[in-house]
C-alpha positions, -999 to +999 in steps of 0.1 A: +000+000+000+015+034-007+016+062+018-006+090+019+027+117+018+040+096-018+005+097-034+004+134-026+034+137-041+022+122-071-011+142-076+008+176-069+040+164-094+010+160-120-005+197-109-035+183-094-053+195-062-048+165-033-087+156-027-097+129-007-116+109-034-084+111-056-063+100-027-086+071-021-090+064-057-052+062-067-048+039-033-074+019-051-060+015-084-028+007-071-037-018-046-061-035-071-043-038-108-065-045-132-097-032-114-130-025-130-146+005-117-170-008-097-141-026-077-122+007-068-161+022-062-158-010-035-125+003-022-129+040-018-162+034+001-142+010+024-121+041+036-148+073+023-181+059+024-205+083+015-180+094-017-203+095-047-201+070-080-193+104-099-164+111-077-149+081-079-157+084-123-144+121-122-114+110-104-105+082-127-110+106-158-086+131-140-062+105-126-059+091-163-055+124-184-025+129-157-012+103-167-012+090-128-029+059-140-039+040-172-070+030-184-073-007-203-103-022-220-100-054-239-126-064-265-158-076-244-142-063-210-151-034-191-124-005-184-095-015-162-073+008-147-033+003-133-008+026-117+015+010-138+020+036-164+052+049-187+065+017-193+043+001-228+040-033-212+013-052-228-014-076-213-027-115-216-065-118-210-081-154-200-107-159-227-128-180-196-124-159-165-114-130-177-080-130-153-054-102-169-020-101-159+009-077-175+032-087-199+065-071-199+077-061-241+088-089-258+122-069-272+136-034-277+123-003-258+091+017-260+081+015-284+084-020-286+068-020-320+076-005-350+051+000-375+053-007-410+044+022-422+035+048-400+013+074-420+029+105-403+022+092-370+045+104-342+036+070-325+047+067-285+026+038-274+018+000-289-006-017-276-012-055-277-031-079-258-026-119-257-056-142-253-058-174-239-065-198-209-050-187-174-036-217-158-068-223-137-090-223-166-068-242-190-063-271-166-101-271-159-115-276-195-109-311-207-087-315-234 
C-alpha cells in the first residue's frame, strides 16, 4: 500500500489539487491492478463511504488524463485501470475468466513496436493484448 505523503506527491507532481476521493481512488487502483470500476467504487467506500459514483468516475478521468494511472479495455471487457503507467507493457487476458496479468515487451524499448508504415504518426505507445486460458481455466477444460 502506498503512503498518503507519496500519493500526494504524485497528484501535486502531476498539478493536481490532493482531494480525498483522488487519494482514495489512486490507493485503489494501485492496490487493485487490473480493477473495474466498480471494484475501486468498493475500495474507496471501504475508507470514504458516502463518496459518490461520480467522484470516484471524475477522479478516474482526472487521474488518467495525468497520466497518474492508465486505463485498459480489452474487446468484451469493461475499463480496467493500473498505476502502472510509462513503461508500454502489454497484457494477456483469459478468454474464460477473464484473469489479466501484464506482460513485460517482448524486445527493444518503448516502443516496442515498430510499425510498418507509420502514415505520419509520431507513434509513443503499442498496444497489444494476448488471449488465452490462465492456468486455472486451462487445466479445468478437458482437453
Amino acid at each position: 500500500m502506498t503512503t498518503t505523503p507519496d500519493l500526494s506527491e504524485q497528484l501535486r507532481g502531476a498539478g493536481l489539487r490532493v482531494t480525498r476521493p483522488r487519494l482514495a481512488v489512486l490507493d485503489a487502483v494501485s492496490g487493485l491492478p487490473h480493477a473495474d470500476t466498480d471494484s475501486i467504487i468498493g475500495a474507496v467506500r471501504r475508507e470514504l463511504p458516502s463518496v459518490s459514483h461520480q467522484a470516484v468516475y471524475d477522479s478516474l478521468h482526472t487521474l488518467t488524463a495525468a497520466g497518474l494511472v492508465r486505463r485498459i479495455q480489452p474487446t468484451g471487457s469493461v475499463a480496467r485501470y493500473e498505476t502502472r503507467i510509462g513503461d508500454n507493457h502489454h497484457h494477456v487476458v483469459c478468454r474464460s475468466c477473464g484473469a489479466i496479468a501484464d506482460v513485460d515487451c517482448a524486445v527493444g524499448e518503448a516502443p516496442c513496436l515498430d510499425a510498418s508504415d507509420q502514415h505520419g504518426f509520431v507513434i509513443d505507445e503499442a498496444e497489444v493484448i494476448y488471449w488465452g486460458l490462465c492456468p486455472s481455466c486451462s487445466t479445468a477444460r478437458p482437453q
